[in-house]
C-alpha positions as CSV (number, residue, x, y, z in Angstrom):
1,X,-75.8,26.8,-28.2
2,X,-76.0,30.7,-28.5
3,X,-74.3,31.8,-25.6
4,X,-74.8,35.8,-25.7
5,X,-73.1,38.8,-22.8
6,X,-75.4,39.8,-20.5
7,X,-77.0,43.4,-21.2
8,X,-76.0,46.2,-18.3
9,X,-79.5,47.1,-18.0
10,X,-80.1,43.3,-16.9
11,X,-77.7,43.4,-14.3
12,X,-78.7,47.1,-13.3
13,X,-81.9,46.0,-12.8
14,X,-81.2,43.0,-10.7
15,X,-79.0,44.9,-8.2
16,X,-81.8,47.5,-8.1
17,X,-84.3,44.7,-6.7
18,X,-81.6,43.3,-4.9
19,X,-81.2,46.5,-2.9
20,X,-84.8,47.5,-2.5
21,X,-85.3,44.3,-0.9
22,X,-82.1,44.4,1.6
23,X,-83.4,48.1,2.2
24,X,-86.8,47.1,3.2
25,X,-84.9,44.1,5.6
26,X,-82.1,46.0,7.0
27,X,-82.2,49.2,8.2
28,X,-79.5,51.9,7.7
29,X,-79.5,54.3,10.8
30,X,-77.9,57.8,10.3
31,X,-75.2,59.3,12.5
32,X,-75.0,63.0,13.1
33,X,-72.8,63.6,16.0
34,X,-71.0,67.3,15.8
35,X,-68.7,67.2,12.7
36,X,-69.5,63.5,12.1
37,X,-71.8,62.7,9.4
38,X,-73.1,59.0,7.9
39,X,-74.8,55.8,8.0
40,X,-74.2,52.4,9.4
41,X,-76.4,49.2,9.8
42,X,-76.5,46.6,13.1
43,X,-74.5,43.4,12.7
44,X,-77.4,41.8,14.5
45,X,-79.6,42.2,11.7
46,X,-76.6,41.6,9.1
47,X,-76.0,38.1,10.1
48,X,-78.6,36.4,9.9
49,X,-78.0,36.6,6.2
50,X,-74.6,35.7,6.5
51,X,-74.2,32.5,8.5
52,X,-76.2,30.5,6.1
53,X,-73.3,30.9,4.1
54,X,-70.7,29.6,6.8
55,X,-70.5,25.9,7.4
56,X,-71.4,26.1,11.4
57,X,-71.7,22.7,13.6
58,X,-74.3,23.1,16.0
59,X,-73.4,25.5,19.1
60,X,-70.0,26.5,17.6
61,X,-69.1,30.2,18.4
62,X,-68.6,32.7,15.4
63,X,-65.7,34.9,15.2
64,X,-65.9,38.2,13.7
65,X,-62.5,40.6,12.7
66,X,-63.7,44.4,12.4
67,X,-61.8,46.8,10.9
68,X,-61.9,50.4,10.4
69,X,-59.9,52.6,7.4
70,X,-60.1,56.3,6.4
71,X,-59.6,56.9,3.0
72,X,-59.4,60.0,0.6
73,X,-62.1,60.4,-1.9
74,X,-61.6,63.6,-3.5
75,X,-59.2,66.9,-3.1
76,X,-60.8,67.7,0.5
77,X,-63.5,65.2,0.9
78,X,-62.8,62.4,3.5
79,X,-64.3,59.3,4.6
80,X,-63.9,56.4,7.6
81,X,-65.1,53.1,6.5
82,X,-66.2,50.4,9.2
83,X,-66.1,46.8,8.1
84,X,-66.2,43.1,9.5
85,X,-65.9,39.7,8.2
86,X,-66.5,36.0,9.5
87,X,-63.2,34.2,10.3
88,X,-65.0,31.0,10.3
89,X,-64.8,31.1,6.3
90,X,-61.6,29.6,5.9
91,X,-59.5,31.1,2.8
92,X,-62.8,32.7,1.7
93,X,-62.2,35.1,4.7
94,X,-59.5,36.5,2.3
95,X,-61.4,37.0,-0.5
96,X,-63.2,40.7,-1.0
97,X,-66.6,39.7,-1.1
98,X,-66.1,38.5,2.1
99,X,-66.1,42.1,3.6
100,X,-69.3,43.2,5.3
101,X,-69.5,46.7,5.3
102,X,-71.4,48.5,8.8
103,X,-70.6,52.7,8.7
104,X,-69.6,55.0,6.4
105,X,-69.2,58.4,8.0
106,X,-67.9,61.9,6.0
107,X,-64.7,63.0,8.1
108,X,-61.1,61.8,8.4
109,X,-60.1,58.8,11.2
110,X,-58.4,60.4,14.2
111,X,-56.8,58.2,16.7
């Protein structure tokens, strides 16, 4: 069995279809508020494509954590990060992957 590594361009090309398909299914909103620049994306329309991953029993609620975080992405350049995952994942819920982000916006976090 000839068992080969798969060429980047392969996998370039699959996450380009992959994301020409979630762009035409989800939309990405833009946020221009003063200062505050970026994107973000409705959880409503995010989860449908979530919870067929999540082993539900009819009628059960879904829990959701969200988290925020501002992070430094060059010498000046700022940028605040929204994010949530499903708690009804078990471990999984630890794992990266698991991370959904909803907004990016240009700008450090102020409390």
């Amino acid at each position: 069995m000839n068992v080969g590594m798969v060429r980047d361009y392969l996998i370039d090309q699959a996450r380009t279809e992959v994301n020409h398909e979630m762009d035409k299914r989800i939309d990405l909103t833009e946020i221009k508020a003063g200062a505050i620049v970026g994107g973000y994306q409705k959880i409503q329309q995010l989860l449908p494509y979530l919870l067929p991953t999540v082993d539900l029993k009819p009628g059960q609620e879904i829990h959701l954590k969200l988290e925020g975080d501002g992070r430094k992405v060059g010498k000046t350049k700022k940028q605040t990060m929204m994010s949530f995952c499903l708690l009804d994942q078990g471990k999984k819920v630890l794992e990266p992957d698991n991370r959904h982000v909803l907004s990016i916006t240009l700008g450090g976090e102020s409390y």
